[in-house]
C-alpha positions in Angstrom: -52.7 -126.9 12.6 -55.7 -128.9 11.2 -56.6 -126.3 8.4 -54.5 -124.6 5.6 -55.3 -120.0 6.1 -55.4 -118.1 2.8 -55.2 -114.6 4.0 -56.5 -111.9 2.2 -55.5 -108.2 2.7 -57.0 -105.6 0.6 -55.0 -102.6 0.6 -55.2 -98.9 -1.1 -52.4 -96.1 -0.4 -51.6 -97.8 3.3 -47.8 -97.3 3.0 -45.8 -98.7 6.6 -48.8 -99.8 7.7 -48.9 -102.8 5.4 -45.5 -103.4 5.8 -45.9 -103.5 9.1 -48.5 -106.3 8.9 -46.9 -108.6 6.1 -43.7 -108.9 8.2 -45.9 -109.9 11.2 -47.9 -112.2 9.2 -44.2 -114.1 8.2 -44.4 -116.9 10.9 -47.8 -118.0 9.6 -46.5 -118.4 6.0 -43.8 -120.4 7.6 -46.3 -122.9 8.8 -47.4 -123.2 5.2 -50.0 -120.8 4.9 -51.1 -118.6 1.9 -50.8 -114.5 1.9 -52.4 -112.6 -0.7 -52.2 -109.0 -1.0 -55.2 -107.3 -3.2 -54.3 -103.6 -4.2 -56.8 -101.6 -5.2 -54.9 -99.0 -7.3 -52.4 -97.5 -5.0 -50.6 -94.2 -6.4 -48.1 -95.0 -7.1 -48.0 -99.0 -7.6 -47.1 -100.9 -5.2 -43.5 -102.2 -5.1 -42.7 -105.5 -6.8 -40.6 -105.5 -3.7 -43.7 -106.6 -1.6 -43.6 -110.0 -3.6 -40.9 -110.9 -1.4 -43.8 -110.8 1.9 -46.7 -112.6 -0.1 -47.7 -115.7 -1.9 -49.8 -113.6 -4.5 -49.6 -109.8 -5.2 -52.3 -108.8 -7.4 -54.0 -105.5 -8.4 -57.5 -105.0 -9.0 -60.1 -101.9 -9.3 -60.5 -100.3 -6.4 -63.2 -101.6 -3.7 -63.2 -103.8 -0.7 -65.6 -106.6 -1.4 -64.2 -106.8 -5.0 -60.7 -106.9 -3.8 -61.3 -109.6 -1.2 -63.7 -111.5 -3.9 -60.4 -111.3 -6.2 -58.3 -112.8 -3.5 -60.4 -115.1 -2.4 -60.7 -116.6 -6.4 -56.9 -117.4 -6.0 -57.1 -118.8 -2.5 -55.6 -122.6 -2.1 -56.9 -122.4 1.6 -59.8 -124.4 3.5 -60.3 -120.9 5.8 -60.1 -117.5 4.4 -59.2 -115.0 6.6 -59.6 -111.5 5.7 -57.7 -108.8 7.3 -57.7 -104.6 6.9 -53.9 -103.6 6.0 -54.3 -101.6 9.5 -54.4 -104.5 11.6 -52.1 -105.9 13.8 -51.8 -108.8 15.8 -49.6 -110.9 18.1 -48.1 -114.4 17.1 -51.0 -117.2 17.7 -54.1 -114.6 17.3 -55.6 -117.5 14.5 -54.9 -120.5 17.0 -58.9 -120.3 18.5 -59.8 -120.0 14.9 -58.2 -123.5 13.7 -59.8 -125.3 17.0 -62.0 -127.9 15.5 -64.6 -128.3 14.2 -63.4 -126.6 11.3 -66.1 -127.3 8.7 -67.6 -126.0 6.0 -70.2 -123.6 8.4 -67.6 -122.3 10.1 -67.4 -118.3 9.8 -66.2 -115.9 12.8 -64.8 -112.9 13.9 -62.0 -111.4 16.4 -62.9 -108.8 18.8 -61.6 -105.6 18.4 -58.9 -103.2 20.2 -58.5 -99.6 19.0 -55.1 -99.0 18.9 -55.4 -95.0 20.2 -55.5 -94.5 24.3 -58.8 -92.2 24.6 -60.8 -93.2 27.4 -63.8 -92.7 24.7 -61.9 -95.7 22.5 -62.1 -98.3 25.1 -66.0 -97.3 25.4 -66.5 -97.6 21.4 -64.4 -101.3 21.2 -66.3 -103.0 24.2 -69.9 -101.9 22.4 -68.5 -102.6 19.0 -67.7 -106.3 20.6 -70.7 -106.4 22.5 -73.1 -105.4 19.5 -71.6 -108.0 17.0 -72.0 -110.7 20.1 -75.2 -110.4 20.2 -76.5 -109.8 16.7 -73.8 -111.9 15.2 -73.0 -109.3 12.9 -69.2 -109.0 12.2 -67.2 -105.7 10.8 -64.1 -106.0 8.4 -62.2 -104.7 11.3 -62.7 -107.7 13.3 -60.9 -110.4 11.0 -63.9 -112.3 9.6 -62.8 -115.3 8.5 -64.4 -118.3 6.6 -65.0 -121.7 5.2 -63.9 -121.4 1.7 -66.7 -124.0 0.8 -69.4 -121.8 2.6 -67.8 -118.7 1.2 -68.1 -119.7 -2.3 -71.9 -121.2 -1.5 -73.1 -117.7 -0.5 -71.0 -115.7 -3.7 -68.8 -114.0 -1.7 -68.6 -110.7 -0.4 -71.8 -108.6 -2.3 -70.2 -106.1 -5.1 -71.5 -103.1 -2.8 -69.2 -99.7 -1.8 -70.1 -99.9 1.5 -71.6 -102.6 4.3 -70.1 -105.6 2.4 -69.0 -106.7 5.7 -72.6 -106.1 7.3 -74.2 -108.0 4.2 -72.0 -110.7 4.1 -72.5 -111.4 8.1 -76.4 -111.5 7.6 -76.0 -114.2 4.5 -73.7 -116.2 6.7 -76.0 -116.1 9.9 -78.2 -118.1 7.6 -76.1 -121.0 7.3 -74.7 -120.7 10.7 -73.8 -118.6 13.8 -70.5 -117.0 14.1 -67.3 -118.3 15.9 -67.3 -114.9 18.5 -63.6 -115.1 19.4 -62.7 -113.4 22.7 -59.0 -112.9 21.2 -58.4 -109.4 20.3 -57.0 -107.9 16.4 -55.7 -104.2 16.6 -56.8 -101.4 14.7 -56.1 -98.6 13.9 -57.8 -95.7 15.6 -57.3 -93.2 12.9 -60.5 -92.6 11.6 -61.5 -92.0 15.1 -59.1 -89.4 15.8 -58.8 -87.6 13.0 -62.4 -86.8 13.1 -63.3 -86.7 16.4 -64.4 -89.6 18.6 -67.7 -88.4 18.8 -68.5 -87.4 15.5 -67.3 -90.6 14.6 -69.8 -93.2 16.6 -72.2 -90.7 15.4 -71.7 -90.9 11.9 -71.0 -94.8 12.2 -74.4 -95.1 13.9 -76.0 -93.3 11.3 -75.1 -95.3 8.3 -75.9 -98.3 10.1 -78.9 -97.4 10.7 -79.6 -95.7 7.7 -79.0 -99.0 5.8 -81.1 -101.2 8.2 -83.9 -98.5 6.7 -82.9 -99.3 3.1 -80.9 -96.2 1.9 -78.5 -98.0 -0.9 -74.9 -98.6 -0.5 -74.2 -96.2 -3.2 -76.0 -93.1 -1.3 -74.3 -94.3 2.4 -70.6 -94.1 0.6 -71.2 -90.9 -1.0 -72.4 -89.6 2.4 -69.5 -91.3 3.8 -66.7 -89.5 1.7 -68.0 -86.3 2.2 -68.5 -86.4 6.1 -65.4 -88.6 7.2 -63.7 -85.5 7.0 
């Protein structure tokens, strides 16, 4: 492979699911590459047994974009490639992403496959990959990866509760467009189902568009935890 991965997983409270990911992220650290795990304050700590699966374990305050930026500061890696604890993804999934050029303005995404086997889920994946396509927006979901040079340029991931992965996307786009890979990462459909499909892509919609308006990050996650539910 022409490029050295540092991988960072933030994680809070994901139990098997992490597991789950780690052991299918073992090949790759064969090869050489880096995997950090970033815990956010899981109850109760996370097992000093997960050392065994990662190059770095560390723990941090919780938050996405804080957790990533924390991982990332440790990162030996030319491309960063941050991945949600409920992904999962076949063996070769990073191939497309190490196809050169692999310079410092290269930034990308995966699409996306909902892991549930609604009829409704198929629906939200193929707009989710078609909307970030076309505005060259990228969700965490999707595997952004990234130049660690052009990564560091931009200051990271913004120290925001919610839409780090929108924010980020839009400082990138002005460097360069995204790599739109065609391969697909796993998700879980969870949040989906557990809330309803519907209410789901409704409430999704809103905060997106409720940010494009200007409503701060702050007021769209405290919306966010009390209508997820």
């Amino acid at each position: 492979m022409s490029a050295q991965l540092s991988i960072v997983i933030p994680c809070l409270n994901e139990g098997e699911m992490l597991i789950d990911l780690l052991q299918a992220l073992q090949y790759l650290r064969q090869q050489g590459h880096e995997l950090i795990l970033v815990d956010g304050g899981s109850e109760p700590a996370p097992d000093q047994s997960l050392q065994a699966w990662v190059d770095h374990l560390l723990v941090t305050e919780p938050g996405r974009a804080q957790q990533m930026n924390h991982g990332a500061s440790v990162a030996a890696g030319e491309l960063l490639w941050f991945l949600h604890a409920d992904t999962r993804l076949t063996p070769g999934s990073e191939q497309p992403m190490l196809v050169p050029p692999v310079d410092e303005s290269l930034w990308g995404r995966f699409d996306i496959r909902l892991s549930g086997s609604h009829l409704l889920l198929r629906v939200v994946e193929r707009m989710m990959n078609w909307r970030s396509r076309i505005t060259g927006i990228a969700t965490g979901d999707q595997g952004i990866f990234v130049h660690r040079a052009l990564f560091q340029k931009i200051g990271g991931f913004p120290q925001q509760p919610l839409m780090e992965d929108v924010e980020i996307s839009k400082r990138l786009k002005r460097h360069a467009p995204p790599r739109c890979l065609y391969q697909q990462l796993t998700t879980s459909s969870r949040r989906w189902e557990s809330a309803g499909i519907l209410p789901t892509i409704l409430l999704m919609w809103g905060l997106r568009l409720a940010y494009w308006l200007g409503v701060t990050p702050q007021r769209l996650a405290d919306y966010y935890r009390n209508h997820r539910h």
